[in-house]
C-alpha positions in Angstrom: -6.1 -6.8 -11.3 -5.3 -8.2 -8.1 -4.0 -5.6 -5.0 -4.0 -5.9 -1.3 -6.2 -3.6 0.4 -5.9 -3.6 4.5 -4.1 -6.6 4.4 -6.5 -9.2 2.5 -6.0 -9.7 -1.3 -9.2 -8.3 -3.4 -9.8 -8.9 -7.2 -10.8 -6.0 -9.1 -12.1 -6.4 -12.5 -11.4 -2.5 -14.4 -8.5 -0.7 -13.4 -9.5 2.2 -11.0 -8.5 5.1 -9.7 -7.6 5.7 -5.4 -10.5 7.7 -5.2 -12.7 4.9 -6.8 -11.3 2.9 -4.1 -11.9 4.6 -1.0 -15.5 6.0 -1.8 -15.8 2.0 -2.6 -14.5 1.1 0.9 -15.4 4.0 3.4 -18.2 5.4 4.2 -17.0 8.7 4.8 -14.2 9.5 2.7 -13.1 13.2 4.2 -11.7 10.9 7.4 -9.6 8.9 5.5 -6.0 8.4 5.0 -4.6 6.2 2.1 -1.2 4.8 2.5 -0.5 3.3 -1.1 2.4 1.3 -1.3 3.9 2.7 1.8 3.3 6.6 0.7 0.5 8.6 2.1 -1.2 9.8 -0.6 -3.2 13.2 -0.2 -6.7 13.6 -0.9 -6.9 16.2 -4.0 -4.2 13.3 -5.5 -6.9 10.7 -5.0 -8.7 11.3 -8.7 -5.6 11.0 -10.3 -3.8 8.4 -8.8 -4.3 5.1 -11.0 -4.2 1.6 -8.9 -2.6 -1.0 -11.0 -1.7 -5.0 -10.3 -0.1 -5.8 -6.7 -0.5 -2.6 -4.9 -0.7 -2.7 -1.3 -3.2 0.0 -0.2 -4.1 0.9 3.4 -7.2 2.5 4.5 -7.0 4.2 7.9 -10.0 5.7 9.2 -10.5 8.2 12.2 -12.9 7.7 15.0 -13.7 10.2 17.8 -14.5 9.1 21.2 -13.9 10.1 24.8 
């Protein structure tokens, strides 16, 4: 299966869930938002939410600062 995940094309051999996904991809998953084909998905939808071929999935990540 082959989706786009922050804008670069990544090959994933078993079909996986969102959650799978993020936990894969971010280190801390509680400041995460994932945009999945242009629809923010929310968190308790994450384990449910099945990824399949050509999905576009964005990752944004909050950072605090001053």
């Amino acid at each position: 299966m082959n989706i786009i995940i922050n804008g670069t094309s990544r090959q994933l051999n078993s079909t996986r869930n969102l959650s799978d996904i993020v936990s894969a991809y971010c280190k801390q998953s509680r400041h995460v938002i994932a945009e999945l084909n242009g629809c923010i998905i929310p968190p308790e939808q994450w384990g449910q939410t099945s990824l399949k071929d050509g999905d576009t999935l964005e990752l944004v990540t909050f950072v605090g600062g001053g």
